[in-house]
Each structure stands twice: as C-alpha cells, then as structure tokens.
C-alpha positions in Angstrom: -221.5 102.5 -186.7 -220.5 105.3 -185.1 -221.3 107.6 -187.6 -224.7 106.6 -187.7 -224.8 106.4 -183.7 -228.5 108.5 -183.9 -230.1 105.6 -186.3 -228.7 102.6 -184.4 -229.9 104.5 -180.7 -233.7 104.6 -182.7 -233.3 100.8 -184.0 -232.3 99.5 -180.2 -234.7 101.3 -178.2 -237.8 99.2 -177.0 -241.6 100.4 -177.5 -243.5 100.5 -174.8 -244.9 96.7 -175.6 -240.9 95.6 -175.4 -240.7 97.4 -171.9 -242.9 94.6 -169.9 -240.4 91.6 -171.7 -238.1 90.7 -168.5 -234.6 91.8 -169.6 -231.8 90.3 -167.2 -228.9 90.7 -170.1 -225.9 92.7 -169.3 -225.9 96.6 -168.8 -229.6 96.1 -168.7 -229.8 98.4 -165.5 -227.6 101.1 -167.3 -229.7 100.7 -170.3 -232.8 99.3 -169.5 -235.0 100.9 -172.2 -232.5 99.5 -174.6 -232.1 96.5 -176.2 -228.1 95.3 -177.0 -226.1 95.0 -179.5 -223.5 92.3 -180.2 -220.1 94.2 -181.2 -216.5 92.9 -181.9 -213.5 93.7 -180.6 -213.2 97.3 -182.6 -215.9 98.9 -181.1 -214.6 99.3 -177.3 -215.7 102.6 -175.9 -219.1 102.0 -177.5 -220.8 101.4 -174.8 -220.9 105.2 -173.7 -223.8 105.4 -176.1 -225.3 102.5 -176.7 -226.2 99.0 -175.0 -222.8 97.5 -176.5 -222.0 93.7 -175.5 -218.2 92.7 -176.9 -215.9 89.7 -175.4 -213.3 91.1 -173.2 -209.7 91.9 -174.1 -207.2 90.4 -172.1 -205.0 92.9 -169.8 -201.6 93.6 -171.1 -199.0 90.8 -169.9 -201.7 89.0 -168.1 -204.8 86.7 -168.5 -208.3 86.3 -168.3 -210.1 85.3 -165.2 -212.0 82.0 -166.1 -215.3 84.3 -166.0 -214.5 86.4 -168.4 -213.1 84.2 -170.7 -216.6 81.8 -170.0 -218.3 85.2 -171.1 -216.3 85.4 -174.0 -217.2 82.1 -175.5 -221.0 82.7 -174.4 -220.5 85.9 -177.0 -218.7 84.2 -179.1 -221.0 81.1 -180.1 -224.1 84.5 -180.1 -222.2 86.0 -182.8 -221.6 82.4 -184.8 -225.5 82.2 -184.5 -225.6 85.9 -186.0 -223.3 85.0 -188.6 -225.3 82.0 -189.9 -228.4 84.2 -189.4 -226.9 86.7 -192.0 -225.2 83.8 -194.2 -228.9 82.6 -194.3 -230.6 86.1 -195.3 -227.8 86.3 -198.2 -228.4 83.0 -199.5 -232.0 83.5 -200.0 -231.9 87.3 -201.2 -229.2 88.3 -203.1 -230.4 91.8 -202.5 -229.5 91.9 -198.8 -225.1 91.8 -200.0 -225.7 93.3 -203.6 -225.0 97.3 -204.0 -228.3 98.7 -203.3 -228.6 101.9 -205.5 -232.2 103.0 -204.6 -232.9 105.2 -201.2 -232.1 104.6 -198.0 -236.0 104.9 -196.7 -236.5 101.6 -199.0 -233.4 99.6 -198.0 -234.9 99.5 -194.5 -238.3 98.2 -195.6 -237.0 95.9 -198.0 -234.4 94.9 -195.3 -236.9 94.4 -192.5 -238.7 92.1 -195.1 -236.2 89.7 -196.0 -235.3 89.4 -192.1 -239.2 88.7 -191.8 -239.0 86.2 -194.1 -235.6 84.6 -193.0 -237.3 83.9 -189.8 -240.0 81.9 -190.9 -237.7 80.5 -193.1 -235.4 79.8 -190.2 -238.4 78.7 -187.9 -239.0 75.7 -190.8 -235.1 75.2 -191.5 -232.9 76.0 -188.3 -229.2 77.5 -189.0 -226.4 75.4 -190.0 -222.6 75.3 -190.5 -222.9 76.1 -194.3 -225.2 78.9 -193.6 -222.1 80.8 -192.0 -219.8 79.3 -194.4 -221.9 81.2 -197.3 -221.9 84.4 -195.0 -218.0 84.0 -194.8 -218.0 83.9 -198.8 -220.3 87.1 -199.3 -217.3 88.6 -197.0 -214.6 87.4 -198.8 -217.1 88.5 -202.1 -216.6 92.2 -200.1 -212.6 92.1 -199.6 -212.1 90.7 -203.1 -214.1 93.6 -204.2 -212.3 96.8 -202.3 -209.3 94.9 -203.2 -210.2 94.9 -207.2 -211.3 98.7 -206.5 -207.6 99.4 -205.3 -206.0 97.7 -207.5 -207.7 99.6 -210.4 -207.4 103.2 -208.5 -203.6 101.9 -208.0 -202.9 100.8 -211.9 -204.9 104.4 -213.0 -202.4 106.3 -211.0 -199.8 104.7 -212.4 -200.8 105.3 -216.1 -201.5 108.5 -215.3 -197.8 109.1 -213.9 -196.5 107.6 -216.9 -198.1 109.8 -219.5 -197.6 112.7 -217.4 -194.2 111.6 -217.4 -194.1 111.2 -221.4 -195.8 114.5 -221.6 -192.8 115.8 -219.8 -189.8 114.3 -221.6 -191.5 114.9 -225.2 -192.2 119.0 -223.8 -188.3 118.7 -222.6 -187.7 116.8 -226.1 -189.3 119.7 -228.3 -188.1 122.6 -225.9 -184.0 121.3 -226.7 -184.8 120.8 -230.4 -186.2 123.8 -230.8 -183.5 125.6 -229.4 -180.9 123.6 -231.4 -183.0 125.0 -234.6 -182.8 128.2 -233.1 -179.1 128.4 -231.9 -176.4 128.3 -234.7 -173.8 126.2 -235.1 -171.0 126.0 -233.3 -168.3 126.3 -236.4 -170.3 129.9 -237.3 -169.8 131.0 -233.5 
C-alpha cells in the first residue's frame, strides 16, 4: 500500500457529487475531500498521507481507556463486514483471488464490476458468517501458496548445492588421480 500511495490517494478522493454527502467520520476535518480507509494494525503512520482509520494500540505497560477500546471493537466488527464483503466477491468470481496475468488498466475495470455486481448481489442476499469463513480460506489458499513457492525455491537451492558440491569432489577426485598417473611410484623414487 504504500508503494502504491499515489493510486490509493486517486481511489479515496471524493468527486465533486461525493463532496455534498455529510461526512462526520474520523479525521474528516483533516481530510475532508477524502474518503477513509479501514487499515490494520501494520499500517500506523499512514495516516500522514491518507484518511487511515486503524484500532488503537495499547500504550506499553498500560491499558486502554474504555473509549478507545469501544472504538476498537466499532473497527473491528467494520472490518468483519469487509471481510465477508470480500469472502463474498471471491465466492462468486473466482477471478477477483486468481493470478490475474492481463494489464493492470483491465484488473480495475473488471474489478469494479464484480464489486458492482456483489452489491446487488449482496442487496438480494445480505453477508453472512460463511461468507468470511470462505474469505479466510482464499487467505489460507494465499499462505499455502507462498509457502509451496518457498519450499520449492528452498529444495532447488539445496539440489543445486549438492551437485555443485558433486561437481567439486569429482574435479578434486580427477585432479588426485591424475596426478597419481602423473607422479611415479614411490619404490622408483
């Protein structure tokens, strides 16, 4: 995300429709012409660019005021509603978690229309549980997959050490023959 920070400033900022929708979320006076973003707990310091909204950490060796932690389950039970949301869009199109090869300029459209059609799918079938349970399985779908990726990078390196390390004892092997052939023996010395 913050690579991209340029792209995600163009996707939150309101048109001028947007503007007259009343806006009383937080940092709405710092970033009025903004619309927020719901963030977890490793994006702190976001919020120096964008309209960031993440729980609270708790102070080190102390608590949470009951506010703040209040705030934090408000966030939390957003971002279960966002998680359904997004285990709903991968349930219906498998293209929204597969590897998308083609360009960038068609993910978005393509994106923007299955989150279209989620909606009115949503507006006919509301969000439930299993909805954020499949979400949680295209995730796990994701770790098991960099996982695999490692794992393979991991065993390639290791064959590759190996045979380097067979090319080395065979080159060792053929260097101390060839100088026993060489070299004559020790009852001609």
């Amino acid at each position: 995300m913050r690579s991209r920070l340029d792209v995600h400033d163009r996707a939150l900022t309101k048109s001028v429709n947007e503007l007259s929708i009343t806006d009383n979320g937080e940092q709405s006076g710092t970033y009025g012409t903004m619309w927020a973003v719901l963030v977890d707990m490793g994006y702190y310091g976001i919020n120096e660019h964008i309209r960031g909204i993440h729980p609270k950490r708790r102070p080190a060796g102390g608590y949470l005021e009951a506010d703040d932690l209040e705030r934090n389950q408000r966030i939390s039970s957003d971002r279960v509603l966002v998680e359904n949301f997004f285990g709903r869009v991968c349930l219906l199109w498998k293209i929204a978690y597969s590897t998308f090869c083609w360009g960038h300029e068609m993910f978005s459209d393509i994106q923007r229309i299955t989150f279209a059609l989620t909606n009115f799918h949503v507006s006919m079938m509301p969000l439930r549980a299993a909805d954020g349970t499949h979400y949680r399985s295209v995730l796990a779908r994701y770790e098991r997959m960099s996982y695999e990726m490692t794992e393979r990078k991991r065993q390639q390196q290791l064959r590759a050490r190996r045979r380097r390390l067979e090319r080395m004892a065979l080159s060792r092997g053929r260097t101390a023959s060839s100088r026993s052939f060489l070299t004559p023996p020790s009852s001609q010395l």
